[in-house]
N, C-alpha and C positions, 0 to 999 in steps of 0.2 A: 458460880466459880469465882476466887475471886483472883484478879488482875496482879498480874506479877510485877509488871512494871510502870511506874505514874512520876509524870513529869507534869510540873506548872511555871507559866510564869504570868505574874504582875503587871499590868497593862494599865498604868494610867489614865494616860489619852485616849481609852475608850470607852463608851458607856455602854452598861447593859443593854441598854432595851434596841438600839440598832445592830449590835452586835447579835442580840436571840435572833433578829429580823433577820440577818444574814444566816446562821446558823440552820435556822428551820427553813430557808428556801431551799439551802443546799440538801438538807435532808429530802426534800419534796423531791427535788430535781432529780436525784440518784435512786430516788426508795427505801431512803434508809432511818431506820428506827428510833424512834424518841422513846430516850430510856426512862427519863425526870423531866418533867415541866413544873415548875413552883415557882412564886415571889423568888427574886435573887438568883436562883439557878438552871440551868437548862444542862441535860446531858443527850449524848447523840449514840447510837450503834452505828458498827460498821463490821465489814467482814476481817476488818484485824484489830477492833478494840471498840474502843470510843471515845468521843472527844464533848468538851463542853465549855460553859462558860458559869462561875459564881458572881455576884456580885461584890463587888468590894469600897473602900470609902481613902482614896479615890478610884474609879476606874472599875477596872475586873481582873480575876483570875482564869487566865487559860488551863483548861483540862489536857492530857490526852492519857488515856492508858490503854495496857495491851497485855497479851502472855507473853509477850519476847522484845528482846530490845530490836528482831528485824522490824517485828508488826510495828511497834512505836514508831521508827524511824519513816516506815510507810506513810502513818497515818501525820509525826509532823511534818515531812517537805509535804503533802497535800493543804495541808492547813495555813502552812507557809508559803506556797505560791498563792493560795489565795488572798493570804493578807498582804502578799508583795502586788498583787495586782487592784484589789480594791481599797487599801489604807498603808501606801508606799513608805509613807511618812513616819511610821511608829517603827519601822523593819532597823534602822541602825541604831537604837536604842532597848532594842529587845533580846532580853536574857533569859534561860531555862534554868530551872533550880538543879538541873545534870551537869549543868556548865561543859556542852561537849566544847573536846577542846580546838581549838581555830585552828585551821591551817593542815587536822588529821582527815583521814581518807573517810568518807562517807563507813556506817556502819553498814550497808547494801550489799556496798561495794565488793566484790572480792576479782578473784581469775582462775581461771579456769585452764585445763591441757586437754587440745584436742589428740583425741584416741583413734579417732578413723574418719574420713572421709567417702563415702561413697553416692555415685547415682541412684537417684530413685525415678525411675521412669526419666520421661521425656524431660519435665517443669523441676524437678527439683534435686537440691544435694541433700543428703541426711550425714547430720555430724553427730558425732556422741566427745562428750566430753566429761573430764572431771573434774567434779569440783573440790573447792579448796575449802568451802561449809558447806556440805549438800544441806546440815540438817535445815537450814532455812528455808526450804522448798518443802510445801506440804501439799497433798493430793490436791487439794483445793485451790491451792495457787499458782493455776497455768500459765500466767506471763512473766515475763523478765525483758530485760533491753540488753542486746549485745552495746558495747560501748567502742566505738573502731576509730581510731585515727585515722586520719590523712595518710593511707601508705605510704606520700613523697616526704611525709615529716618523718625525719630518723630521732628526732627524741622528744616524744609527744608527750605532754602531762596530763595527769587525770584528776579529778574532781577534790574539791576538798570543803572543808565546813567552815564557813561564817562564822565570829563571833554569835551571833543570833541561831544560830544553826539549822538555817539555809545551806544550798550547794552552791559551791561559785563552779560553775563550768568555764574551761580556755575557753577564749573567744580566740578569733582573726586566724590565722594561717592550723594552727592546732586545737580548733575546735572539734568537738570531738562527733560521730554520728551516733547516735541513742535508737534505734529503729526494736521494735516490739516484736516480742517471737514469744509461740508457744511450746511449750514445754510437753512435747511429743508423747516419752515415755521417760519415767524416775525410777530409777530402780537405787532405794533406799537401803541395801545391804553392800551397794558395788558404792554409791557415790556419783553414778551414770547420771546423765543428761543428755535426752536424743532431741538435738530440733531439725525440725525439716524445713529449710531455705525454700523458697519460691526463684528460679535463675530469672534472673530481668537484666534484659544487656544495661549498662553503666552502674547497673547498683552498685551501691559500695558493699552490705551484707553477699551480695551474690559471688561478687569479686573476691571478696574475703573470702567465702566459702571454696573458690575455683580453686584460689590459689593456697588452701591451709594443706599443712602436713599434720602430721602424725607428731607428738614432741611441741609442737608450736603452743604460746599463750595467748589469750583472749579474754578481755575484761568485760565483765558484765554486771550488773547493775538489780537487784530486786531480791524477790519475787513482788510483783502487782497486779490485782485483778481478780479477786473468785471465777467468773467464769461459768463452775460446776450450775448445770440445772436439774431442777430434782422435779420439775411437772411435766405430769402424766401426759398430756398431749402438744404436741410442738410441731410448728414449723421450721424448721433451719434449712437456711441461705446463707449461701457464699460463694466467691470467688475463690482462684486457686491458694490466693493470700492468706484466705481463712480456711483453708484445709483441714491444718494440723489443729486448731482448735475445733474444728467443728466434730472432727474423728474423734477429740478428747471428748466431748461434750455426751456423743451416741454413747459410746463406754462408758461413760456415769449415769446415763439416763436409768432411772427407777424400774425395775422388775415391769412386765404390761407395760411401759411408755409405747405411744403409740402417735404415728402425724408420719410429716413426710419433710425428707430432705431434697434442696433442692441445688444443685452444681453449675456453677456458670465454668465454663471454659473455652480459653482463647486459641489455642492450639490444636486444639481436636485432639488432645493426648486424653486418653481417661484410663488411667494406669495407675494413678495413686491410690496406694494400698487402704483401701477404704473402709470402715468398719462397717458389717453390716448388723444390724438387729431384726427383731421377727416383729412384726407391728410400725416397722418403720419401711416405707417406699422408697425409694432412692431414685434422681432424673436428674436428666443434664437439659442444660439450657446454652444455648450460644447464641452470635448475632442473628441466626436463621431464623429463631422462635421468636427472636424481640427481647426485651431486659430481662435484667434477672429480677427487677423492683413488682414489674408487671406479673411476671411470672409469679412471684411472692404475693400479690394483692386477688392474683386469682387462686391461689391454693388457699388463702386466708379466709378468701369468701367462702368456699367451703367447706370449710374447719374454723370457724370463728371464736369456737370456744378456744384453739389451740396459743400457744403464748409462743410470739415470732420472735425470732434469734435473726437477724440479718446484718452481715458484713462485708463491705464491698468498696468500689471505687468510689470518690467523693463524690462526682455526680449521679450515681445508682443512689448513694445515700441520702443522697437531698431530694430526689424523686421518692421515695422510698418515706421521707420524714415528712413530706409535702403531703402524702397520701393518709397518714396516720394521722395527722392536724385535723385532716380534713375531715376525717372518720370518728374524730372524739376520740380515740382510744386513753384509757388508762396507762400511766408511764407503768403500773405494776402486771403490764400485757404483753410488752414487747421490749428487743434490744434490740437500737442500732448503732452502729456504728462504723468509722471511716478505717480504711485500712492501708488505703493508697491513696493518693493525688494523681491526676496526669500530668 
């Protein structure tokens, strides 16, 4: 198929061959696809386009393309924090042949009207909201970032694009919170958006959530993230944080998927509306049984053919990535990742 949308830009100050270095770690690191490898060029897959690098005299040519200008936008702020954090130097000199324009709202970007507000069990609020482009949400892309001010700021600003086109977020007093939600249920005829909030006393999303009406706006920020798994046998672990993804996750699972889910919960509430499947076991784990890492390393052991999904507190995480080090596993075996800090 081919790519609707392709931006480049011109890079000087860098040369090929540490640039490919970088390029094909990252692809290692995440599991993501080498489309081209040749003299001069390298191209990259990803689940919203691909990105690469040609050789040129002087310097290189930055790739990215995609089907849509949300996917591109995705794929350049990743590309661009990366080069803001490992070649800081070449960032105020760098221009795209789109020339997005300085100082306009991210392309991401939009806001949304919340439509209803209600409890779901003990842990969580469920909001449905509308959106202002649902079409940039596709089945596949379960995350997005609520975008929330400072409630005591009465007139908060929001993000906008770099000459370079980077996002410059407010800093100091109006900075803004970005916190990661799944994208519950889409319903792609209404415009609907249902996420399920996790209540954590100080949160700012939780807070937000207590206090929305019906009428009210909320700015949010993507879609990010595929997500969707499509093998046949699995483990999945989580906390209550990672609920509404893991719920999404059993509903895409492949016809016969088969393994075991596993629930840590702090409440003793077990009332979220949980999907079940036929081939899949469902268990709760809390501090009585021990972690949810262990619990995860002993379902793993036997099921080791099965590819683990686990998301949770940062220290469950790093027990959890300490184990998987230590076991060898293949980064194309398993997902972890952090979902909260204490």
């Amino acid at each position: 198929m081919t790519n609707a949308v392709a931006v480049h830009s011109d890079i000087a100050e860098l040369g090929f061959a540490p640039m490919q270095q970088m390029l094909l770690h990252e692809a290692q690191e995440h599991g993501l696809p080498v489309m081209a490898q040749e003299d001069g060029h390298l191209m990259v897959g990803s689940p919203f386009g691909s990105f690469g690098i040609t050789a040129r005299e002087p310097g290189i040519r930055l790739h990215v393309r995609a089907q849509s200008e949300d996917n591109l936008s995705v794929l350049r702020d990743s590309l661009l924090e990366h080069l803001e954090h490992f070649l800081p130097h070449i960032m105020a000199d760098l221009r795209w042949s789109d020339a997005p324009v300085a100082g306009s709202l991210p392309v991401n970007f939009q806001f949304a009207e919340v439509l209803a507000v209600e409890d779901l069990g003990v842990d969580f609020y469920r909001v449905q909201l509308k959106l202002a482009r649902f079409a940039t949400f596709k089945d596949e892309s379960i995350h997005f970032r609520l975008v929330l001010p400072d409630p005591k700021v009465a007139d908060p600003e929001w993000p906008s694009l770099k000459e370079n086109g980077s996002i410059a977020w407010p800093k100091g007093e109006k900075e803004l919170h970005r916190p990661v939600y799944t994208a519950r249920t889409m319903d792609h005829e209404t415009g609907v958006l249902t996420v399920d909030i996790y209540r954590h006393d100080g949160g700012r999303a939780s807070g937000w959530a207590a206090a929305a009406n019906p009428g009210d706006q909320v700015a949010m920020i993507g879609p990010g993230g595929s997500g969707i798994l499509t093998t046949p046998q699995v483990t999945l672990c989580g906390d209550e944080t990672a609920y509404p993804a893991l719920a999404r996750i059993v509903e895409s699972l492949p016809e016969g998927a088969q393994g075991q889910v596993i629930l840590a919960n702090a409440s003793g509430a077990r009332d979220y509306p949980f999907p079940t499947r036929d081939g899949l076991e469902v268990s709760w784990c809390d501090a009585a049984t021990g972690t949810l890492a262990a619990a995860a390393q002993e379902a793993q052991t036997a099921q080791p053919e099965a590819f683990l999904w686990f998301a949770s507190e940062a220290a469950e995480v790093a027990e959890m990535r300490k184990h998987i080090k230590a076991a060898g596993w293949s980064k194309e075996t398993f997902y972890a990742a952090v979902y909260w800090v204490k």
